[in-house]
N, C-alpha and C positions, 0 to 999 in steps of 0.2 A: 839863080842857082837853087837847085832841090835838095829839099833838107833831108840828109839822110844820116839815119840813126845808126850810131853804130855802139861797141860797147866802153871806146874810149870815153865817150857823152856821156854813158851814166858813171865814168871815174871822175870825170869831170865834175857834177852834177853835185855825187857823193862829197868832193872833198872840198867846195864851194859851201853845201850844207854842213860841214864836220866846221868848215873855220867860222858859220855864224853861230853853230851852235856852243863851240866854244868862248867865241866873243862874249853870248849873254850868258852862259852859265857860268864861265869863269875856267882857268885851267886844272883849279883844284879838282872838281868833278872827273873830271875826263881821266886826267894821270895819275887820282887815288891821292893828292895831295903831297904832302913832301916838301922836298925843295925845290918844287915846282909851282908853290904859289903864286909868283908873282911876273909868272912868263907866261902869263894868257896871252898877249898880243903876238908876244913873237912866235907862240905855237899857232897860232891863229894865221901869222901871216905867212908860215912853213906853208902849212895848210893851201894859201892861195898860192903861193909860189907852185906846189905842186901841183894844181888845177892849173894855171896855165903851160907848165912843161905838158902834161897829156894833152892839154886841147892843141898845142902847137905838135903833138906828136901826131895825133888822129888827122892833123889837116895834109901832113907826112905821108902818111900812109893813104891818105885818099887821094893822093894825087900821084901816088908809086901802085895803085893797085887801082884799074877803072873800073872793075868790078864789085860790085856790093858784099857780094858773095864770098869772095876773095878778099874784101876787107874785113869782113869781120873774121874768118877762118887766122886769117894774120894777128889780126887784134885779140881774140881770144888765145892763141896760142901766146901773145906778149904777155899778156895779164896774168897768164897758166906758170909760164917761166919765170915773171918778175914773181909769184907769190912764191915758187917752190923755191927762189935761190934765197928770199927772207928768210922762211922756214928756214932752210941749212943754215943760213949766217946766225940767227939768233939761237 
């Protein structure tokens, strides 16, 4: 199987790094502190939950799109959508 990069892999990647680096740093850092001190694990493991829903999503999409090209045009478009409907909701 040829490994092909897409831009789900670096959501992937990013939020793989965001739960180690909240493991060692702790959740106070990250969330500004609060009443969030003492849920570093479980933001932590939000964190890997959400990396593996996107990499099960990208394996979705590469197997509904045989083209490279057309995967990422898909997957950017996803990524474009999920960030603006955040934006609106917050």
């Amino acid at each position: 199987m040829k490994l092909k990069v897409t831009p789900l892999n670096f959501c992937t990647a990013g939020f793989l790094l965001l739960s180690a680096y909240i493991w060692i740093t702790g959740g106070v850092r990250v969330t500004g502190g609060g009443i969030y001190t003492h849920l570093t694990n479980t933001i932590a493991w939000i964190f890997v939950l959400f990396a593996i829903v996107v990499s099960f999503l990208d394996l979705i999409f590469r197997n509904f799109f045989p083209k490279l090209k057309n995967v990422w045009i898909v997957e950017l478009s996803f990524i474009t959508l999920t960030a603006i409907i955040f934006l609106l909701i917050k």
